[in-house]
VOGU-3710 file (C-alpha; in Angstrom, 3 decimals, decimal comma):
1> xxxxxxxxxx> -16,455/-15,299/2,780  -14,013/-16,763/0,315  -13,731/-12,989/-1,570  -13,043/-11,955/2,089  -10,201/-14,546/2,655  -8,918/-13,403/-0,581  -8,263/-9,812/-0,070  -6,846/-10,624/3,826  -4,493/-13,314/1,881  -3,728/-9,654/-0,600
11> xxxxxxxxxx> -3,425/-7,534/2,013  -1,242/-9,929/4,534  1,160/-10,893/1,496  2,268/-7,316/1,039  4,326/-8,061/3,672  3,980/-5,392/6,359  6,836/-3,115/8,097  7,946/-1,682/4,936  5,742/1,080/2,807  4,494/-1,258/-0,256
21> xxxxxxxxxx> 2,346/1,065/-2,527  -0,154/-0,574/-5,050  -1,540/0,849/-7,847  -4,079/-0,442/-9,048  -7,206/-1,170/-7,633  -8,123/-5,284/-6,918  -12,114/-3,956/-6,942  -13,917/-0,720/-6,043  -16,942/-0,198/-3,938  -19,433/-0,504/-6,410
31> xxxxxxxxxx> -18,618/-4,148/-7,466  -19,271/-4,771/-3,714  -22,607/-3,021/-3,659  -21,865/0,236/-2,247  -22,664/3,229/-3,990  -19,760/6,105/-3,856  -18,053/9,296/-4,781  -14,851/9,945/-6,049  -13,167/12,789/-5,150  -9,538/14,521/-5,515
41> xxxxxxxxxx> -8,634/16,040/-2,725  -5,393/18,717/-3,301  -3,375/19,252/-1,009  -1,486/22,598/0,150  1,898/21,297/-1,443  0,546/20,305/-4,810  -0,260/16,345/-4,691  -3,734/15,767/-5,725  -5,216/12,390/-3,019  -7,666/9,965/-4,743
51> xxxxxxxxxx> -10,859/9,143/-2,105  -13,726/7,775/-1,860  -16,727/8,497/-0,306  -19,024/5,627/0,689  -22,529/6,730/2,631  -24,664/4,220/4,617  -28,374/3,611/3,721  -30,262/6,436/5,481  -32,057/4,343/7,282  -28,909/2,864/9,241
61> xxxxxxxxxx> -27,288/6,368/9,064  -25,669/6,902/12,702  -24,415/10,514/11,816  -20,401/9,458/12,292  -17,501/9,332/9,566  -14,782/7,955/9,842  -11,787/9,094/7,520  -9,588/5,422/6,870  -6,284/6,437/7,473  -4,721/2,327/6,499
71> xxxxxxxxxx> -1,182/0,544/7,219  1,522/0,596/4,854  0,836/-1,344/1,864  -1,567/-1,659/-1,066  -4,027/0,623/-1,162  -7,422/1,865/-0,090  -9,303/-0,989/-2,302  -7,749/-3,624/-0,125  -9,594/-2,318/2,949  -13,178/-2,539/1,281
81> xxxxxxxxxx> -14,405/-5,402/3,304  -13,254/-3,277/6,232  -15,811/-0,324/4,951  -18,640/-2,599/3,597  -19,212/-4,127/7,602  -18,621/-0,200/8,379  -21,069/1,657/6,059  -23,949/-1,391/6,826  -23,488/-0,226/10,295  -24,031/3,064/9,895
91> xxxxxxxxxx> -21,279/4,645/9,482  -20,055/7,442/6,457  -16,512/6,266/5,310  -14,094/8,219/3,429  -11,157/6,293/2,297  -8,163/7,662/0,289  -4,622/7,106/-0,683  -1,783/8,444/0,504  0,768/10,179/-2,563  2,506/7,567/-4,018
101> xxxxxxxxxx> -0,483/5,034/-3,366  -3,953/4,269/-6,061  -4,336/6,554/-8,139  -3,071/9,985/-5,712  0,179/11,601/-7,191  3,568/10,391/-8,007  5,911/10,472/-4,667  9,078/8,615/-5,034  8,894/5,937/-2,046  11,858/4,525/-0,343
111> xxxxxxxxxx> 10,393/1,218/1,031  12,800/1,218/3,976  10,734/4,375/5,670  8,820/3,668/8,248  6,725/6,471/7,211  6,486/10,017/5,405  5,630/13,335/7,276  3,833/14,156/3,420  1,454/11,328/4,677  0,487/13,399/7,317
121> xxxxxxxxxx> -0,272/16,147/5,067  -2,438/14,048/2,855  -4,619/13,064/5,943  -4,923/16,348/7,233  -6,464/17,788/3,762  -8,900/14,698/3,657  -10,127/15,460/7,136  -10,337/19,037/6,165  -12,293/18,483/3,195  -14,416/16,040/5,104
131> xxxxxxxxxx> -15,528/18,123/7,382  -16,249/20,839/5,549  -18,230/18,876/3,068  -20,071/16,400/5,159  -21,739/18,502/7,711  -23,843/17,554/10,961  -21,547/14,017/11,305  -19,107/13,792/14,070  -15,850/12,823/12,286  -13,195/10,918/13,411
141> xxxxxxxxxx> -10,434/8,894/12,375  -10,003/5,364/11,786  -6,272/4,341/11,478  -4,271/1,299/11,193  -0,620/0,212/12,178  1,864/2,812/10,111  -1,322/4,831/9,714  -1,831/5,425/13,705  1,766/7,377/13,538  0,289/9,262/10,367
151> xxxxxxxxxx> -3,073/10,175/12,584  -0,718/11,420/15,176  1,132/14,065/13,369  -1,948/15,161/11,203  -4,371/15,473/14,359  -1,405/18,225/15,656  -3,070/20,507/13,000  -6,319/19,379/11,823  -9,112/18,595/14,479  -11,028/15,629/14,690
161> xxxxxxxxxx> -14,248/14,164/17,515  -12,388/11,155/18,065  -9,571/8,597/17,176  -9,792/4,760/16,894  -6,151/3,389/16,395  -5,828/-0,384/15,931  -2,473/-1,806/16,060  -0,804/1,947/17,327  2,157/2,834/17,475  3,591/3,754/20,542
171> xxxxxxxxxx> 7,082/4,878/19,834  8,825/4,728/16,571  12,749/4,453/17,189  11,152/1,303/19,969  8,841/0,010/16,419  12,525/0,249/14,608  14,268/-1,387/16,894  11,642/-4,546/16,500  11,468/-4,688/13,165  15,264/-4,794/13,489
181> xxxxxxxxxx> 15,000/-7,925/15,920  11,830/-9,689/14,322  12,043/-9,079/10,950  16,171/-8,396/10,424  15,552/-5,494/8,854  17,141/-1,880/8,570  14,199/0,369/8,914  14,710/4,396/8,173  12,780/7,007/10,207  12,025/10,727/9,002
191> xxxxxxxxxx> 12,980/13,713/9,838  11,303/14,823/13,367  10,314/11,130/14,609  12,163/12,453/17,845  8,516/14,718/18,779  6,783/11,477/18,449  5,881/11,160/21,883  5,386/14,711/23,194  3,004/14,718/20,077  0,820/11,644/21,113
201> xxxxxxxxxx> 0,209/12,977/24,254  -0,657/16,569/23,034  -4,152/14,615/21,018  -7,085/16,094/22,849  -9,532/13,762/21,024  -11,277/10,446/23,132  -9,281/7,602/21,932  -10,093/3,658/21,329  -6,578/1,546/20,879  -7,749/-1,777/19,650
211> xxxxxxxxxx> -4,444/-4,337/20,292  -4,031/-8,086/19,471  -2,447/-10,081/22,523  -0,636/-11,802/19,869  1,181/-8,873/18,408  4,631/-8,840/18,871  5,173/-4,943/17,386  2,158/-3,041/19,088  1,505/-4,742/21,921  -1,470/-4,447/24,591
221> xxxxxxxxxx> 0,935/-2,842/27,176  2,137/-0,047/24,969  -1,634/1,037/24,113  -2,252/0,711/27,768  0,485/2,793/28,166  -0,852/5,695/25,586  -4,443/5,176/27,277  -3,383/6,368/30,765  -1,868/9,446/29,083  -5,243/11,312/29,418
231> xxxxxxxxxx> -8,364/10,177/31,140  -10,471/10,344/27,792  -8,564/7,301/26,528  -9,665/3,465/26,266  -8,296/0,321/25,438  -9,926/-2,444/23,757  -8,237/-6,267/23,478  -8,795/-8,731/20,702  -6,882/-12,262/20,433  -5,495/-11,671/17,244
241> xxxxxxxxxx> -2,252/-10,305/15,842  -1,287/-7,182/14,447  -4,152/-5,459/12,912  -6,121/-8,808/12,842  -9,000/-7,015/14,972  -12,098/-7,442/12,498  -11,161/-11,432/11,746  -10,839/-11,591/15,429  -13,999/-10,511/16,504  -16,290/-11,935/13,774
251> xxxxxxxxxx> -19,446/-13,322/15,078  -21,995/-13,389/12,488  -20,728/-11,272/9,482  -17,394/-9,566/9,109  -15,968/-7,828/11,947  -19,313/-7,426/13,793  -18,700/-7,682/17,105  -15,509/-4,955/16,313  -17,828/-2,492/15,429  -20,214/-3,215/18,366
261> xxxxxxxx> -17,583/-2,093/20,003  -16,772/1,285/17,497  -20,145/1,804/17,855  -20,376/2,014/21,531  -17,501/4,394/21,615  -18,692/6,707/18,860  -22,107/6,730/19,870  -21,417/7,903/23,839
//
């Protein structure tokens, strides 16, 4: 539990609403007992994306992966806690780095974007290489905070079963504006953030938003709001704040009762 605390204390000190790549890795999944692959994924414009592919024990295998699409700092090692509870509940997870982040290729990062549209590009080529490479899973995404908006522009050109979004975004010149008021910070949005919406609503995908009724930037109304867009759409509440879903709902190990719930909408 204390290693657990420490990577949260990691992760949380980053300080969130501005990109904050890391790179260099606090521990891979081996030192935590999982066994993995690493593979380079390259995608169509040249970067080559670091990831990792972490398998479940076959006996726990529930034929699902989820692709870990994470917020905006660090990197993917700071989310192994996240994939540990995951992959000893089944679950295949492939994690990777966005360019810029790990050990992916050099992209020069202006910390004041919100996000990059090359992020989306990254995603899409690890959920085309996923499945094409792990067959007979349903695969899905798992996405967090800036990495919800990322999900939503790669998912307008790469397919996926389904799309868990924890801490989603619902509109990104609104997310500006309250990072502007909370935080007092001047936050820069890309090029085409203005088909942000029309593209949320065009995902075809079931969707689980997981919101904390404590979060001040993605709040329970707004993924309400993106649930009623289509009827294959869900909602799921946790008392925490942003992106605090798995310390929230910890029962008896690490984000248990979270996946209870991932596993009762992946498994329908």
């Amino acid at each position: 539990m204390k290693n657990i605390l420490l990577a949260f204390v990691l992760l949380f000190s980053l300080d969130c609403y501005a990109i904050r790549p890391v790179r260099e890795y606090i521990t891979t999944p081996d030192s935590l007992g999982m066994s993995y692959e690493q593979q380079v994924v390259k995608t169509p414009d040249g970067y080559e994306i670091n990831t990792w592919y972490i398998k479940p024990v076959t006996s726990k295998d529930n034929k699902t992966t989820l692709v870990l699409s994470y917020a905006d700092g660090g990197n993917m090692s700071y989310w192994l806690y996240h994939i540990k509870s995951l992959t000893e509940s089944g679950y295949t997870v492939v994690a990777f780095d966005y360019r810029g982040f790990g050990k992916s290729s050099d992209f020069e990062i202006n910390p004041l974007n919100l996000y990059y549209n090359e992020f989306a590009t990254d995603l899409q080529s690890v959920l085309r290489w996923t499945k094409k490479n792990i067959q007979g899973n349903k695969t899905g995404v798992l996405a967090f905070s800036m990495g919800t908006i990322v999900a939503t522009l790669a998912l307008q050109q790469e397919k996926a079963d389904f799309l868990i979004g924890e801490g989603y975004v619902y509109a990104p010149s609104a997310y500006v504006e309250k990072i502007k008021a909370l935080k007092d910070r001047d936050i820069i949005l890309p090029k085409g953030a203005d088909n942000y919406d029309s593209q949320l609503k065009r995902i075809k995908c079931s969707m689980l938003l997981v919101a904390g009724e404590k979060d001040e930037f993605t709040t329970v109304e707004e993924s309400e709001k993106i649930a009623l867009q289509r009827r294959n759409r869900e909602t799921l509440k946790h008392s925490g704040n942003h992106t605090e879903g798995f310390i929230t709902m910890t029962k008896d190990s690490f984000g248990d009762m979270y996946i209870k719930e991932l596993i009762r909408f992946t498994q329908k």
